[in-house]
MDTraj code that builds the backbone (N, CA, C; nanometers):
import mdtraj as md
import numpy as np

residues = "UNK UNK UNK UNK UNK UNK UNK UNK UNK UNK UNK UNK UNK UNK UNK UNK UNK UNK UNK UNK UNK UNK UNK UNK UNK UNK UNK UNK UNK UNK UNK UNK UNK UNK UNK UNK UNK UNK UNK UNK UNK UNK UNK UNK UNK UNK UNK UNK UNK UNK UNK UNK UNK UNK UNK UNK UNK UNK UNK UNK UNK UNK UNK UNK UNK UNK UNK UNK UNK".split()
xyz = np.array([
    [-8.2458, 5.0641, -6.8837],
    [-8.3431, 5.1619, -6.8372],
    [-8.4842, 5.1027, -6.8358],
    [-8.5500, 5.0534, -6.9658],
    [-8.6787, 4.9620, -6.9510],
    [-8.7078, 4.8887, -6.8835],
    [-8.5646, 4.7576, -6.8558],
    [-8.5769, 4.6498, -6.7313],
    [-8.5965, 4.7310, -6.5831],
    [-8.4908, 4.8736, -6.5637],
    [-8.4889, 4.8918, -6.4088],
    [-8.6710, 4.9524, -6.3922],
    [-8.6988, 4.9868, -6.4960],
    [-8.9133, 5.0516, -6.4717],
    [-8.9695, 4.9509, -6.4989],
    [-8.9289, 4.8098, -6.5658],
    [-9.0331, 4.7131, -6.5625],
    [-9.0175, 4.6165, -6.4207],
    [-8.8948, 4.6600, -6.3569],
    [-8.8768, 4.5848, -6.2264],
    [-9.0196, 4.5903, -6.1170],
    [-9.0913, 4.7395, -6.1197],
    [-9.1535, 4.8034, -6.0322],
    [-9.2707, 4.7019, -6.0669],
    [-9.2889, 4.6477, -6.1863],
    [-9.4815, 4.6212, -6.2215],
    [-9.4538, 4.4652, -6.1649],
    [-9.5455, 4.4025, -6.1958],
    [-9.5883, 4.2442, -6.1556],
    [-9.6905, 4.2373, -6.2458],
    [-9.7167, 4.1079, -6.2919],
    [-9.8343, 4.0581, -6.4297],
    [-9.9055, 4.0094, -6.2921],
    [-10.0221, 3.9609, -6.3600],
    [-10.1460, 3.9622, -6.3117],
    [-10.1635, 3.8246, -6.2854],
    [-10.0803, 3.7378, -6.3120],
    [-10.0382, 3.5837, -6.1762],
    [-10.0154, 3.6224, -6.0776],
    [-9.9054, 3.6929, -6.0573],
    [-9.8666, 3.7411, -5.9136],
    [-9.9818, 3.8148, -5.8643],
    [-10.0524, 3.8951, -5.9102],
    [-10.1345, 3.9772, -5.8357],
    [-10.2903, 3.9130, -5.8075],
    [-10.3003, 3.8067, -5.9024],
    [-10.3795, 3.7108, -5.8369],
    [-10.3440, 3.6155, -5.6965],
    [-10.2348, 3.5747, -5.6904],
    [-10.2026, 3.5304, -5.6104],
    [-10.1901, 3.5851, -5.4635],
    [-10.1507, 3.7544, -5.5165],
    [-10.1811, 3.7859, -5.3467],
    [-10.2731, 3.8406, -5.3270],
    [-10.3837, 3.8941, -5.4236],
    [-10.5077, 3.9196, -5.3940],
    [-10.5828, 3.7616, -5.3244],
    [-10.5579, 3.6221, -5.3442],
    [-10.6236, 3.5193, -5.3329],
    [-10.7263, 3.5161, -5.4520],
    [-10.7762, 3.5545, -5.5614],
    [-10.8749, 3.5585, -5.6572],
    [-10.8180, 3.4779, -5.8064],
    [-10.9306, 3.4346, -5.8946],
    [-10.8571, 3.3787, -5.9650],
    [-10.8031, 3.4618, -6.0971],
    [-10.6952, 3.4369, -6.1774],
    [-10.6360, 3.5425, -6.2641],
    [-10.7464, 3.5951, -6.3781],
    [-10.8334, 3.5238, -6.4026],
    [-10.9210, 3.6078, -6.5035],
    [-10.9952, 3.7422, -6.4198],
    [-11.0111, 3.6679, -6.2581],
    [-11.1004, 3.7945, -6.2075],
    [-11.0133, 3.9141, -6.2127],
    [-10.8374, 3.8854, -6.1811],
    [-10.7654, 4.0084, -6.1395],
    [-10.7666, 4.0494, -6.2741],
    [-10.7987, 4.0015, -6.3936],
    [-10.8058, 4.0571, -6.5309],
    [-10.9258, 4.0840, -6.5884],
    [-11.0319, 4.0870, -6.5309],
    [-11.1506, 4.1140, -6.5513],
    [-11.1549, 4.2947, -6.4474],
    [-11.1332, 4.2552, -6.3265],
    [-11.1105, 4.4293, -6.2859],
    [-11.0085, 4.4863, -6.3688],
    [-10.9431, 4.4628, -6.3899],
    [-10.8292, 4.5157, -6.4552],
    [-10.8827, 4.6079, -6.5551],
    [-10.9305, 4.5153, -6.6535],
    [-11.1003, 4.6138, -6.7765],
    [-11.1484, 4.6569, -6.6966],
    [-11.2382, 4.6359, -6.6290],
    [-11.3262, 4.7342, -6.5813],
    [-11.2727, 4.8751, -6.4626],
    [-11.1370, 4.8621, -6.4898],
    [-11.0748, 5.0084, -6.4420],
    [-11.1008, 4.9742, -6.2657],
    [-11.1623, 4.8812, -6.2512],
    [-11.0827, 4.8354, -6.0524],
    [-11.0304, 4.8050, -6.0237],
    [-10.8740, 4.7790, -6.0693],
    [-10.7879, 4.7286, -6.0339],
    [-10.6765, 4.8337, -6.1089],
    [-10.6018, 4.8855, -6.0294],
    [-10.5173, 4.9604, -6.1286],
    [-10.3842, 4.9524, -6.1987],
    [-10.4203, 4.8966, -6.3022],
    [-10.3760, 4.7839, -6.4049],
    [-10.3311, 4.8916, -6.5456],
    [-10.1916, 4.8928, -6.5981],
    [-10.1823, 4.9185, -6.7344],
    [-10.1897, 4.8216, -6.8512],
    [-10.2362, 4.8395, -6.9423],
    [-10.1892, 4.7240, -7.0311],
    [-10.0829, 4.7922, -7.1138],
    [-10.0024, 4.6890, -7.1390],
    [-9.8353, 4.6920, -7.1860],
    [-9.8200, 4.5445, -7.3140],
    [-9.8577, 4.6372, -7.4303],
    [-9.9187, 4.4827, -7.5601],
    [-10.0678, 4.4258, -7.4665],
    [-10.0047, 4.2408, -7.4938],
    [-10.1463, 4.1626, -7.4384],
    [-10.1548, 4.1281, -7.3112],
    [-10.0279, 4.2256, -7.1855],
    [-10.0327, 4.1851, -7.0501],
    [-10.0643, 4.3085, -7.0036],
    [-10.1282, 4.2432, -6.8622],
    [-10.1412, 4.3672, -6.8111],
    [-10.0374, 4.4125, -6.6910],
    [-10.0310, 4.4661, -6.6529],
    [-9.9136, 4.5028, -6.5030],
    [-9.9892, 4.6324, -6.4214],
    [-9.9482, 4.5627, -6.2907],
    [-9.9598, 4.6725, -6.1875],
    [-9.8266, 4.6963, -6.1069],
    [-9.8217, 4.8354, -6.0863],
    [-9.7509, 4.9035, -6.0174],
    [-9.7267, 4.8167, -5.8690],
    [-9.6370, 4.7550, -5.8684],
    [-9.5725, 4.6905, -5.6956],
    [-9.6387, 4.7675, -5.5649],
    [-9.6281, 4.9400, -5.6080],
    [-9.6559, 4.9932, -5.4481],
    [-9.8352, 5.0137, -5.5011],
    [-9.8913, 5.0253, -5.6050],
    [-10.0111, 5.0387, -5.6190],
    [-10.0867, 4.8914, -5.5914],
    [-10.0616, 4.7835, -5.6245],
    [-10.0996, 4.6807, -5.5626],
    [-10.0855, 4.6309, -5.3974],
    [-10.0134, 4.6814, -5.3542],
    [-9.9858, 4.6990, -5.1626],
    [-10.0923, 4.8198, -5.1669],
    [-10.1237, 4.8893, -5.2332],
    [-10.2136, 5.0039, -5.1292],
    [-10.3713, 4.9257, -5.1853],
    [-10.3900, 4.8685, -5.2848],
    [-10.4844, 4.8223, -5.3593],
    [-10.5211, 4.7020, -5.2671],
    [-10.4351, 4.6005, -5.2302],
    [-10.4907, 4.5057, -5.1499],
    [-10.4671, 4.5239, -5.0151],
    [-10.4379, 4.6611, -4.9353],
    [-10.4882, 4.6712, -4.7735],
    [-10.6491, 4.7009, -4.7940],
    [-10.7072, 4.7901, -4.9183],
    [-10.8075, 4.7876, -4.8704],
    [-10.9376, 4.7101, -4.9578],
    [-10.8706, 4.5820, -5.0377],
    [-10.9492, 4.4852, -5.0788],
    [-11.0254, 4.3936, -5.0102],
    [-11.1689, 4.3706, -5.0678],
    [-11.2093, 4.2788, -4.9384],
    [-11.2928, 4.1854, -5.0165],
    [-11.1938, 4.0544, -5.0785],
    [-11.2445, 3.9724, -5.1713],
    [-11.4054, 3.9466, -5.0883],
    [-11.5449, 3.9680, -5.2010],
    [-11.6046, 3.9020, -5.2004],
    [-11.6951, 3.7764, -5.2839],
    [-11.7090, 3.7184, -5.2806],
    [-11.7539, 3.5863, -5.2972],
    [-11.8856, 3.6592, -5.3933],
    [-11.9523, 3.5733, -5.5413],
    [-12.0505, 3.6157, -5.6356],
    [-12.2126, 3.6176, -5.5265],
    [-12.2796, 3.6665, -5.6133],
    [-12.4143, 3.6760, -5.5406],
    [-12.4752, 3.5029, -5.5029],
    [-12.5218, 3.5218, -5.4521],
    [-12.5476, 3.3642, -5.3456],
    [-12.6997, 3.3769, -5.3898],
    [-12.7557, 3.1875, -5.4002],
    [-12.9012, 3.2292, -5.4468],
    [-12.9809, 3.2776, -5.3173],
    [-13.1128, 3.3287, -5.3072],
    [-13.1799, 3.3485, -5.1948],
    [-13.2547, 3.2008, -5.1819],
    [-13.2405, 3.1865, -5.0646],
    [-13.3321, 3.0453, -5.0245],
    [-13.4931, 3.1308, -4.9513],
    [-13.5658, 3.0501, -4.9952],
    [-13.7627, 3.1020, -4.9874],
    [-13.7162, 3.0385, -4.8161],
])
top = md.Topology()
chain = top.add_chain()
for i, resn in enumerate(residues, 1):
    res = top.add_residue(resn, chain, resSeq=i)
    for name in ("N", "CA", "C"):
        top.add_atom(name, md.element.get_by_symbol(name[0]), res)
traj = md.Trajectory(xyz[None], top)
């Protein structure tokens, strides 16, 4: 019963990977509640169909850039 509900989640390698971002960032939203992420002990997991609706409307961007004078 635990394995067939832990089938649904993916850890946060995989969800780095198809976000394209690197795994601390997909674990850094993850804390900060943008990414919708449970923690389960010291991993975190997202929901399979919540990560497909999460990355149609993700739009990796890149950190603040310096201003050039």
């Amino acid at each position: 019963m635990a394995n067939e509900i832990l089938e649904n989640y993916i850890g946060m390698d995989e969800v780095s990977r198809r976000l394209s971002i690197h795994i601390e960032s997909a674990r850094r939203r993850a804390r900060q509640g943008r990414l919708p992420a449970q923690r389960l002990g010291n991993k975190w997991l997202v929901h399979k169909d919540e990560l497909e609706e999460f990355a149609r409307r993700y739009n990796p961007r890149r950190g603040r850039r310096p201003i050039r004078p």
